[in-house]
N, C-alpha and C positions, 0 to 999 in steps of 0.2 A: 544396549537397552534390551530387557529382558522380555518384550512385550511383539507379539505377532499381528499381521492382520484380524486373525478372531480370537483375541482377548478378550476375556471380559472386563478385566480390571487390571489395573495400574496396580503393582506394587511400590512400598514404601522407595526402594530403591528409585523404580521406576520415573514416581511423580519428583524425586530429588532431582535427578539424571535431566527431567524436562524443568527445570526450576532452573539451573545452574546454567543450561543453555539456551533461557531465557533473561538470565541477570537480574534471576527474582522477581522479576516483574508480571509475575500469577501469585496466586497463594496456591495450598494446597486442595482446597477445594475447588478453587474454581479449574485448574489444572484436570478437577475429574468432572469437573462438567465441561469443560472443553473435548474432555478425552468419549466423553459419553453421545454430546454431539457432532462429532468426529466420525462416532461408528454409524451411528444414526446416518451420519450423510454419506458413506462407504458402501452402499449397496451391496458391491459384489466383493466386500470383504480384500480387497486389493492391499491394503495397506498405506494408500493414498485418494488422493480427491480428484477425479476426472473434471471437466469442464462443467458438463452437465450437471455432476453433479454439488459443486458449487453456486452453479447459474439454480438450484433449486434452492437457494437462500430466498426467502423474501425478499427479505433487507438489502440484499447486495442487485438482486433482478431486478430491482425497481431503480438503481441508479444508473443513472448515464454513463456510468465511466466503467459500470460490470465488466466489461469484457475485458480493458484495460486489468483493471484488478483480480481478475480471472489468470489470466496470462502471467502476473506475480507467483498467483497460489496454486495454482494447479502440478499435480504429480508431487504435489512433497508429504510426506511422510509426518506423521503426528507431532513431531519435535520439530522439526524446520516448519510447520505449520504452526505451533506454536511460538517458535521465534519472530518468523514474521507478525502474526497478529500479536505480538508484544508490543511492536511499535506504535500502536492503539492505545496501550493500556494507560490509566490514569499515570500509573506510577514509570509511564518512559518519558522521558526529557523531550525537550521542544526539535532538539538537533534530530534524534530517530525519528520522531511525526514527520518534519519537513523531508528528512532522505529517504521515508515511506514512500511520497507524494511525489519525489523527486523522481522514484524510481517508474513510478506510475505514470510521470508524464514522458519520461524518456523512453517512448516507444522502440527504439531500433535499439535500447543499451549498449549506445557508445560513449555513455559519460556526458553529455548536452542535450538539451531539450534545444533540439533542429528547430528550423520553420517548419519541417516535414513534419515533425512530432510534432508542433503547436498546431499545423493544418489539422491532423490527425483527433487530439485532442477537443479542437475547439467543434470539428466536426460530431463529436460522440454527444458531447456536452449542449448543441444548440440543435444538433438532429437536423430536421426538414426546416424547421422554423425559419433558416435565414439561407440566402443564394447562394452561389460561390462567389460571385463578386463582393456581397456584405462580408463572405465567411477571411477573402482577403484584403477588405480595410481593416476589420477588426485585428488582422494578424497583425496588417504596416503597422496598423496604432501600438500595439503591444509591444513590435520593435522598434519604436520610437522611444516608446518610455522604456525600454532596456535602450537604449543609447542615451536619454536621461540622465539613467539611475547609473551608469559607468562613467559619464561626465562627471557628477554631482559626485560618485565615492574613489574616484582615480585611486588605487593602491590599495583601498577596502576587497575587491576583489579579486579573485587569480586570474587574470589576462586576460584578452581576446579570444574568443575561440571559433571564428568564423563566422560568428555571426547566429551562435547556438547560444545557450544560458547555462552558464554553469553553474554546481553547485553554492558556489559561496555567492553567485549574484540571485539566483534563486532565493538564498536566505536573507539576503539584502531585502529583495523584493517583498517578503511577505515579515519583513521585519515591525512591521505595527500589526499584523493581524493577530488576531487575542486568540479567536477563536480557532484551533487545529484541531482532530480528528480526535475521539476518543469511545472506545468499545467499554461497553459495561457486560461483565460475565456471569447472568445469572446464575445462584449456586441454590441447590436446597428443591431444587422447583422441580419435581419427578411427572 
């Protein structure tokens, strides 16, 4: 990709190159207003996103799960920043939303969302609001209905795995939810 930390603009090549390793799932426009607040949020022209200056999102510093989702995007570079935020887009399938979320909840990235990741997790998500004691019935409960939901789908899902959640029981799990994550990319708006 033809383009450096202090670019100013995407060539045609360029916004192709971030297209294709997104699987289309930008247009061309929105591609250069991603790329435009991109630099906007590059301070010191790095050619990537530091913590900080992610955590200087509005939208993302006001969620409970920022830092979580911090930890995804931080240090990648305009096009694998752009991959990842594909999985947001209207136009990515239900599978990439869920192994977005999947991978956000999988704090340690051993492939299971642990009790350790769910301790983790549910602690970001409820804060101070609830003790440690509440913070471990809420977990038991959570592994009760995953021993449930592996009762009720025996074979639906790939095996055991110590008592972590994997992928395909994960997708089990939020198999009636309608509602999954979805980024709108302002374009035009200078």
């Amino acid at each position: 990709m033809g383009l450096t930390a202090s670019s100013l603009a995407l060539t045609q090549y360029d916004v192709e190159e971030v297209q294709e390793h997104c699987d289309g799932r930008f247009t061309h426009r929105e591609i250069q207003s991603l790329y435009k607040r991109f630099r906007s949020l590059d301070k010191r022209h790095k050619g990537y996103l530091s913590e900080d200056e992610l955590m200087s999102i509005p939208e993302l510093a006001i969620s409970p799960l920022a830092s979580r989702v911090v930890q995804v995007f931080q240090n990648l570079n305009f096009k694998d920043f752009c991959r990842m935020l594909s999985a947001f887009s209207d136009r990515a399938s239900r599978e990439e939303k869920l192994d977005f979320m999947f991978r956000v909840y999988d704090v340690d990235r051993d492939g299971f969302i642990s009790l350790s990741d769910l301790e983790t997790i549910v602690k970001h998500l409820v804060g101070s609001s609830l003790n440690e004691e509440q913070v471990a019935e809420l977990i038991t409960r959570a592994m009760e209905e995953l021993s449930e939901v592996r009762r009720k789908n025996k074979g639906k899902a790939s095996g055991e795995s110590g008592g972590g959640i994997t992928f395909a029981e994960y997708r089990l799990i939020l198999e009636g939810a309608t509602k999954l994550p979805t980024v709108r990319v302002p374009v035009g708006f200078d």
